[in-house]
VEXLO-218429 format. One record per residue (C-alpha): x, y, z. Coordinates in pm, 1 decimal, decimal comma, always signed. Example, Ala and Ser with C-alpha at 12.3 -4.5 7.8 and 13.67 -1.06 7.14 Angstrom:
<nulums>
nulum x +1230,0; y -450,0; z +780,0
nulum x +1367,0; y -106,0; z +714,0
</nulums>
This chain:
<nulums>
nulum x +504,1; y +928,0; z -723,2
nulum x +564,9; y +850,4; z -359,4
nulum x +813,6; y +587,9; z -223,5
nulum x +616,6; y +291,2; z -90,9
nulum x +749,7; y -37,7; z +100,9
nulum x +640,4; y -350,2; z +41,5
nulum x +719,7; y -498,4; z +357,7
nulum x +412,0; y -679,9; z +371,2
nulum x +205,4; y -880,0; z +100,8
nulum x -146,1; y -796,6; z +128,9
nulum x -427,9; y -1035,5; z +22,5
nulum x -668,9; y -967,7; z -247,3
nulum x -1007,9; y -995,3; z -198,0
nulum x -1199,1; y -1263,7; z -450,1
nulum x -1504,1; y -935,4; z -528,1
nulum x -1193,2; y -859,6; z -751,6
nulum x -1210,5; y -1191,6; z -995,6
nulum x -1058,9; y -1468,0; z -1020,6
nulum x -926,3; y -1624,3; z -1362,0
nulum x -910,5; y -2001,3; z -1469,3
nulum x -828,5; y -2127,3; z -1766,9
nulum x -1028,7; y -2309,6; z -1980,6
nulum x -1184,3; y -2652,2; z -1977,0
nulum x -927,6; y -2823,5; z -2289,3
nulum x -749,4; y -2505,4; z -2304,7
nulum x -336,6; y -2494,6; z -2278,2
nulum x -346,2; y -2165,2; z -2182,8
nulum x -563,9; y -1832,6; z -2155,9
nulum x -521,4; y -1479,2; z -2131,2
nulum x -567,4; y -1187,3; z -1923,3
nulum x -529,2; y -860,2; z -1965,9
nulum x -590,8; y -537,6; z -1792,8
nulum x -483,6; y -194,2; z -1650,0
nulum x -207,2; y -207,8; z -1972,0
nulum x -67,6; y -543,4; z -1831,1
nulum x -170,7; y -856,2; z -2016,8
nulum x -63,3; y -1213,2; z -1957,1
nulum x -123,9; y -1587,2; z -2094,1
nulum x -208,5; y -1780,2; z -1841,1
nulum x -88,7; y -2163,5; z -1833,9
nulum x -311,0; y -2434,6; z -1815,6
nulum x -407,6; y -2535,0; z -1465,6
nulum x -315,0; y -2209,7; z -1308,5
nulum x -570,4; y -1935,7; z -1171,3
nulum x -519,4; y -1584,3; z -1223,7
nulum x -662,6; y -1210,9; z -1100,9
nulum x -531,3; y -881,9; z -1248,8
nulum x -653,8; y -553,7; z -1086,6
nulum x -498,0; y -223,0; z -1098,2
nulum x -103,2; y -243,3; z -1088,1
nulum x -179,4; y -656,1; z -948,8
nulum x -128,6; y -969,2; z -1086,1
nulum x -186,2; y -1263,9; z -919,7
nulum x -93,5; y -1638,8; z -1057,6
nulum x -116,3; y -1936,8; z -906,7
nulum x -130,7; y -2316,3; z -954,9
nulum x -404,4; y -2311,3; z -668,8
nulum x -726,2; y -2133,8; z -672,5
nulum x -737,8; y -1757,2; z -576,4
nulum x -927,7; y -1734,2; z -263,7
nulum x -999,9; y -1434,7; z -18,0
nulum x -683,4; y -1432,4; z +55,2
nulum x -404,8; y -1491,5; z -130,9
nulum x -142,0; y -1431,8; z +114,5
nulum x -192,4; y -1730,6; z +303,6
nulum x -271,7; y -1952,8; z -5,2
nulum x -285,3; y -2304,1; z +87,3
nulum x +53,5; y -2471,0; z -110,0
nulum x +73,6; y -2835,8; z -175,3
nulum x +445,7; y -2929,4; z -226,5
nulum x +402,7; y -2901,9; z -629,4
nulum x +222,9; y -2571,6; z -599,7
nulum x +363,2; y -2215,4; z -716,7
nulum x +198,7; y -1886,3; z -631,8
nulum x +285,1; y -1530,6; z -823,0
nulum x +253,2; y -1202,7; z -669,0
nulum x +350,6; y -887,7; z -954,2
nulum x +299,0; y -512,4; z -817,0
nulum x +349,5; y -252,3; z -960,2
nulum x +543,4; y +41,9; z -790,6
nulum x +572,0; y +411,1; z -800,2
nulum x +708,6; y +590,4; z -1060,1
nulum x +1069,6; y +739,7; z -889,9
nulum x +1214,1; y +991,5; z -1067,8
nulum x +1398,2; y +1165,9; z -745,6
nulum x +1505,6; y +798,7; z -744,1
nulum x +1605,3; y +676,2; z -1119,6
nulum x +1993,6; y +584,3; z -1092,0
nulum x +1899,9; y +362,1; z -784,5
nulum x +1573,4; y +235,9; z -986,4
nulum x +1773,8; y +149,1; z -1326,0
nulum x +2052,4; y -28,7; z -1079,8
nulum x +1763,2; y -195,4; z -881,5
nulum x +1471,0; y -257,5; z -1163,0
nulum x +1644,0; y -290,6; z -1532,1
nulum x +1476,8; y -256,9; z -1824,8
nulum x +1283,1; y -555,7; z -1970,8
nulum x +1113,1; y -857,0; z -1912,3
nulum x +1258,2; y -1085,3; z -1603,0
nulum x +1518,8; y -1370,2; z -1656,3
nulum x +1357,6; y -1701,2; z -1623,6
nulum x +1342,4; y -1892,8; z -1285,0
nulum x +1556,4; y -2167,5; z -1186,1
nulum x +1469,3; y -2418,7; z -904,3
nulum x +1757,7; y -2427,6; z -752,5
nulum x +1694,6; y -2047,2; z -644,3
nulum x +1390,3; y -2102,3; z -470,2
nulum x +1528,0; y -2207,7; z -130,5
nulum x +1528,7; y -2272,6; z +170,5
nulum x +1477,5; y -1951,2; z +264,7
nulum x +1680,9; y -1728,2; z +491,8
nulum x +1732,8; y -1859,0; z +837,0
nulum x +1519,0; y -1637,4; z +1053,0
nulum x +1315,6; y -1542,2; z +785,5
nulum x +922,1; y -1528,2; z +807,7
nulum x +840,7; y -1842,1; z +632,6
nulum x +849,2; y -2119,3; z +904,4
nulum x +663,8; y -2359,4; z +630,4
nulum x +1001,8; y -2413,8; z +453,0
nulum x +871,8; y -2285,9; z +141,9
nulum x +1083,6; y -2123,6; z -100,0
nulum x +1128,4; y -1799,6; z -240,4
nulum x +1220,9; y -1637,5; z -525,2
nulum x +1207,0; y -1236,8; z -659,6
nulum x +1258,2; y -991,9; z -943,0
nulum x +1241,1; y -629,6; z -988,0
nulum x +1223,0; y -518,0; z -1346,1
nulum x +1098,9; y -203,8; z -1602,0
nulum x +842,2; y -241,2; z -1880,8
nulum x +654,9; y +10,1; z -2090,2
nulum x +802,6; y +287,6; z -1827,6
nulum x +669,5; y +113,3; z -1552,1
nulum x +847,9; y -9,7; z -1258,1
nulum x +753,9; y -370,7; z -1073,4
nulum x +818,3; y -625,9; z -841,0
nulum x +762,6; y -1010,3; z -871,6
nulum x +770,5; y -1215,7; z -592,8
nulum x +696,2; y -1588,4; z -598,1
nulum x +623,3; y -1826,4; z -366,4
nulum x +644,0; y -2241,1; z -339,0
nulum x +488,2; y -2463,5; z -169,2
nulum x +856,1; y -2648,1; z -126,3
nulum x +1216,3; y -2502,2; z -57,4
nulum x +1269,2; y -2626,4; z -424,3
nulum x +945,7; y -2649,6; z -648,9
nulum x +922,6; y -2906,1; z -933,9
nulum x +1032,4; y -2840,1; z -1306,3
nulum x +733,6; y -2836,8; z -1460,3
nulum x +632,2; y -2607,0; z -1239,2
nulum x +888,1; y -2333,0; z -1261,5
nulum x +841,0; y -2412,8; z -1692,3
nulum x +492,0; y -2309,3; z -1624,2
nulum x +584,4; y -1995,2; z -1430,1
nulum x +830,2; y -1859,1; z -1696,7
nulum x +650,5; y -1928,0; z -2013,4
nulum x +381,2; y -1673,1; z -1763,4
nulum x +637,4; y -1444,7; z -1727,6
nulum x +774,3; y -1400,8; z -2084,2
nulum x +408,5; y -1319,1; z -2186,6
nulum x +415,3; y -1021,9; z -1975,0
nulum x +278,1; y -740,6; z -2267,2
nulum x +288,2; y -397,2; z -2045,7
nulum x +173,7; y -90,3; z -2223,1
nulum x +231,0; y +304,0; z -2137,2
nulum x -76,9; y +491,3; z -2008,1
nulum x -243,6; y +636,2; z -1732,1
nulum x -416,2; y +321,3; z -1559,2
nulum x -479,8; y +577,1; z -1244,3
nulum x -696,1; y +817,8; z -1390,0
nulum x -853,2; y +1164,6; z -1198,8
nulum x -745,3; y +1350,1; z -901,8
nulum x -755,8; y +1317,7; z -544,7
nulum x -779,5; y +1622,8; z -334,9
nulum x -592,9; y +1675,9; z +37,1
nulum x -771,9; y +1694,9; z +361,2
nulum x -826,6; y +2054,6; z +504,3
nulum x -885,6; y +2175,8; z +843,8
nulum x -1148,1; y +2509,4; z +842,4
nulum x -951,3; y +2818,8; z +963,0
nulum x -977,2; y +2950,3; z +1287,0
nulum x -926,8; y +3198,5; z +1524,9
nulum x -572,2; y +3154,4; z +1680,9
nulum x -466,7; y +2854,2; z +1458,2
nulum x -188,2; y +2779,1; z +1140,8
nulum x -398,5; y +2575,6; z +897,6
nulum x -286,7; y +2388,1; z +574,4
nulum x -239,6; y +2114,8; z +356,5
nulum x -27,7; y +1916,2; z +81,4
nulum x -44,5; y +1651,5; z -184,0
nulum x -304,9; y +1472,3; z -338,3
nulum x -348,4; y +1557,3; z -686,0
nulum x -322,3; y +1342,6; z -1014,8
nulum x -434,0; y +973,5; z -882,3
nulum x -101,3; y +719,9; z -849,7
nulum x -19,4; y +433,6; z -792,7
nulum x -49,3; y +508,2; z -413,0
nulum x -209,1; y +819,6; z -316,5
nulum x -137,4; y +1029,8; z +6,9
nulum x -228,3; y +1387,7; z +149,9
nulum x -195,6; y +1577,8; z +487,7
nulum x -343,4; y +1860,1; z +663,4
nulum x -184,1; y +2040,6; z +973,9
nulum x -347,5; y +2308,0; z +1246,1
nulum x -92,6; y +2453,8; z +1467,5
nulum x -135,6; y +2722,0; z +1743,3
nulum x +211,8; y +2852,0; z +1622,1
nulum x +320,7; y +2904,3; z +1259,1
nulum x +407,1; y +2500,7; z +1122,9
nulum x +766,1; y +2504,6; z +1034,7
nulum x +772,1; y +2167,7; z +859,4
nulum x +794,7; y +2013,8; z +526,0
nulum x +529,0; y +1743,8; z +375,3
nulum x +600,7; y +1423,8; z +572,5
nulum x +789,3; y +1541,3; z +873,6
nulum x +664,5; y +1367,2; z +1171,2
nulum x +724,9; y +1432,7; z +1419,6
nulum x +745,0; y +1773,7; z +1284,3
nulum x +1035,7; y +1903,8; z +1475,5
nulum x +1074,9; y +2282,9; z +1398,6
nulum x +716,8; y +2345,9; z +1455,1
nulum x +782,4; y +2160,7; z +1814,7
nulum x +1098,8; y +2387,7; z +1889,8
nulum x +862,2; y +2658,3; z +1912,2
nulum x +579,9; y +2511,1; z +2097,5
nulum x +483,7; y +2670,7; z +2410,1
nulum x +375,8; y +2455,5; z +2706,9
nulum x -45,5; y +2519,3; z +2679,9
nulum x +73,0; y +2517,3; z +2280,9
nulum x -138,1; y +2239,2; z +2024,4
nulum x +15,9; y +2081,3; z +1703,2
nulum x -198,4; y +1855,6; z +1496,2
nulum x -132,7; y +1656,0; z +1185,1
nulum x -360,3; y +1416,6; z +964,0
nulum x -252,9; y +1216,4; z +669,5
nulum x -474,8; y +1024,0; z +447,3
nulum x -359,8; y +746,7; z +215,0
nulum x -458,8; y +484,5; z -36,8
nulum x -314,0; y +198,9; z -199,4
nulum x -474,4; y +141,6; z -503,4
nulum x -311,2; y -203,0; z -590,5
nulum x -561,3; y -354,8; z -318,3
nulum x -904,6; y -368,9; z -252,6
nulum x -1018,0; y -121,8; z -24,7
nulum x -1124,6; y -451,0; z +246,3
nulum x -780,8; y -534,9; z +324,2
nulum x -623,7; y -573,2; z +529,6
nulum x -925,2; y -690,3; z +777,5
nulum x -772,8; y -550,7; z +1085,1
nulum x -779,6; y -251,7; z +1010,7
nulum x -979,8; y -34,7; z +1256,2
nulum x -1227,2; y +197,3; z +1214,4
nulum x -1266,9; y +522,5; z +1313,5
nulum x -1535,4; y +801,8; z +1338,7
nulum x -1590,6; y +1112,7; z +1167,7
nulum x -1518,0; y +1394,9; z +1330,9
nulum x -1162,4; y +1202,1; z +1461,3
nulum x -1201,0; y +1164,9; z +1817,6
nulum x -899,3; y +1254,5; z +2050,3
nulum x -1115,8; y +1040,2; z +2292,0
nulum x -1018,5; y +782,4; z +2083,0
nulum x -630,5; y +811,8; z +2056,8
nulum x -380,4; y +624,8; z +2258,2
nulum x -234,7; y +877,6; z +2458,1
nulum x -64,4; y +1160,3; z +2493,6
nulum x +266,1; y +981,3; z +2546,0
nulum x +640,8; y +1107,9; z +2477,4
nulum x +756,4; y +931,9; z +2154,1
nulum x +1083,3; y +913,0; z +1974,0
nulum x +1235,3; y +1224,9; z +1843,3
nulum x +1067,2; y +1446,6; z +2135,7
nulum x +1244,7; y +1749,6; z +2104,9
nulum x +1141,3; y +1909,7; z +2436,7
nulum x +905,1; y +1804,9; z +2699,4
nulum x +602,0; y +1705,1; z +2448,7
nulum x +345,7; y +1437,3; z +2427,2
nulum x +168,8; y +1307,4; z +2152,0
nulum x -180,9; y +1088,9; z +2097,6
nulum x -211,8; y +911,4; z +1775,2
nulum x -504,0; y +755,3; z +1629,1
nulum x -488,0; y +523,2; z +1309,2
nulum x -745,7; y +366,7; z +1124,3
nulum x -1002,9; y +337,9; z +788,4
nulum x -1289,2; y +602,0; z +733,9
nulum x -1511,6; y +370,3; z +567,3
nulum x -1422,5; y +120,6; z +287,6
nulum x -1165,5; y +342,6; z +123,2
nulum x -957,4; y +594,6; z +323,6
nulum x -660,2; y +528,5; z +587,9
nulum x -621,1; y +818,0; z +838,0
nulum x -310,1; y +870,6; z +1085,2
nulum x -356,1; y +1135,7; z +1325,1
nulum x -94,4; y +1242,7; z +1541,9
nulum x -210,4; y +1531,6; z +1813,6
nulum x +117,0; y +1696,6; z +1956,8
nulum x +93,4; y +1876,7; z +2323,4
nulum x +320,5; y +2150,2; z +2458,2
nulum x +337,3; y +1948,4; z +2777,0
nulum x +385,1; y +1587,6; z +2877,4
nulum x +14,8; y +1621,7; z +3049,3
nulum x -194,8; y +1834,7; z +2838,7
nulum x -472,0; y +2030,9; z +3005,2
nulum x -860,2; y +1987,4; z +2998,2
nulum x -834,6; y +2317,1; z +2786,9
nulum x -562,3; y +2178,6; z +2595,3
nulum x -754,9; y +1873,9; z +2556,2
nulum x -1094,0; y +2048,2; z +2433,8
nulum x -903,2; y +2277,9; z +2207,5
nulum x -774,8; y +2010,8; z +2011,2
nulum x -1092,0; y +1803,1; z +2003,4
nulum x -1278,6; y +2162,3; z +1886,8
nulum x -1026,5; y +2133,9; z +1614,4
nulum x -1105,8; y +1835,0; z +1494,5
nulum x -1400,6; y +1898,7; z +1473,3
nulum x -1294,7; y +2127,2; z +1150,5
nulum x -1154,0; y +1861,0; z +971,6
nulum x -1293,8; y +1778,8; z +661,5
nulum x -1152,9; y +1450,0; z +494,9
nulum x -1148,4; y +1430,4; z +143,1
nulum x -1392,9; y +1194,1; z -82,4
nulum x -1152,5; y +920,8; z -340,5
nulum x -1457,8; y +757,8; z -476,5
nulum x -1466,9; y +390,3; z -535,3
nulum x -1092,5; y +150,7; z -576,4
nulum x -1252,8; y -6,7; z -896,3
nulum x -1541,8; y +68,6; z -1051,9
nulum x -1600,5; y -309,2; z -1165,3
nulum x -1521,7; y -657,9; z -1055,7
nulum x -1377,6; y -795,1; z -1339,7
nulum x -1041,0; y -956,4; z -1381,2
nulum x -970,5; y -1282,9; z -1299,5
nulum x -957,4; y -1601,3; z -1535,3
nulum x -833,3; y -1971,2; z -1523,8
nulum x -716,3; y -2238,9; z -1715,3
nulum x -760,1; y -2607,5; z -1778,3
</nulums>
């Protein structure tokens, strides 16, 4: 599976369930997607595929920004791809078992400079279970959260039950570009459904040098002629998150419009005098497309211009069904 940052927390929309505990009860469970948890009493809970969300605060539409009082802890588990071109790095980085339990004292204050102005604190662990690979971040409402509250938080974590399967069932197929006259089609990735899925699709007016991934793709630029046309498409998916997030996310037609792009520009990595127009968005509630249209000039042509766009036109973007096909998975307690 592919390498994917985290660099951002995404919220979680509430279609996805919510979990409270019981009315009298000290604690409730929750389990899905081979990942089950007891929940303590007074906290909320959602689980969705590869996510599981805890907090002392109801779950609302978006957990992100989840309004802590002082007292209040919030859980964030993901799980990442599976890394074998990376295992030495993932066994340093993620070792095998359940997490140590939280202290207080290592919640905070965060990191001058950091992106947490409300002086809450932080606190993190990377761990392996059932031959899967996670992160846990956690989040407080204060640079240094109460005890009861961090009790509550690790009698959560040392229920973590994670089993081995195959929680991303089917395949997803690349996009493809129709062959044409005068043009280099092709495609790569896709295939068994993964934590995070991702494809691409290339049409080049010379033969595409590049590897999966190479942007800008360099060798296929060296040889480039000035009235020359390179264009690449990938498609991705996280399926840890609801397909409705994040919210600005634009959206974009089908057939891609070069009308649309920003651009052509130069960019970083311009081998020769190119240009580039890029378009990013979401094709409807599940797909995110980045397009990047590469010119053999810094001012491509009207031809040029209607080349590419006649191009696009052949591009047919694959169908990854629904994120979930049901809404369950959240619970409370207390």
């Amino acid at each position: 599976m592919r390498l994917l940052a985290l660099a951002v927390l995404l919220s979680v929309a509430t279609g996805c369930g919510s979990v409270r505990a019981r009315p009298g009860a000290s604690s409730d469970t929750i389990e899905r997607y081979g990942i089950r948890a007891t929940i303590p009493e007074g906290w909320h809970a959602r689980l969705t595929r590869g996510t599981l969300q805890a907090a002392t605060v109801p779950l609302g539409p978006d957990v992100q920004h989840a309004a802590l009082g002082r007292d209040d802890l919030v859980a964030r588990l993901f799980e990442d791809p599976d890394l074998p071109e990376f295992a030495g790095e993932v066994e340093h980085t993620h070792p095998d078992g359940l997490p140590s339990p939280f202290t207080v004292g290592e919640f905070g204050p965060p990191e001058s400079g950091g992106n947490n102005p409300g002086g809450h604190g932080l606190a993190r662990r990377n761990f392996r279970a059932g031959g899967r690979i996670f992160d846990l971040f956690v989040e407080a409402g204060a640079a240094q959260p109460p005890a009861t509250a961090v009790d509550a938080l690790n009698r959560l974590v040392a229920s973590l039950e994670v089993r081995r399967g195959d929680f991303y069932p089917g395949t997803v197929g690349p996009p493809a570009f129709r062959p044409a006259a005068g043009w280099d089609v092709g495609a790569s990735g896709g295939g068994d459904v993964e934590v995070a899925d991702a494809a691409e699709a290339w049409a080049s007016t010379v033969r595409y040098r590049d590897g999966p991934r190479d942007l800008p793709p360099s060798a296929t630029l060296e040889a480039l002629p000035a009235d020359g046309i390179v264009i690449w498409v990938g498609v991705d998916r996280d399926n840890r998150f609801p397909p409705d997030v994040p919210a600005s996310a634009r959206s974009v037609a089908v057939p891609l419009q070069l009308a649309d792009a920003s651009g052509p520009s130069s960019y970083e990595g311009d081998v020769r005098q190119t240009s580039v127009a890029r378009l990013w968005g979401r094709v409807g509630d599940e797909l995110d497309v980045d397009l990047w249209v590469f010119f053999g000039r810094p001012d491509p042509s009207a031809d040029q211009r209607s080349r590419a766009q006649a191009m696009l036109d052949r591009l047919d973007l694959p169908d990854w069904g629904a994120w979930e096909l049901d809404g369950r998975g959240a619970v409370g307690v207390g």
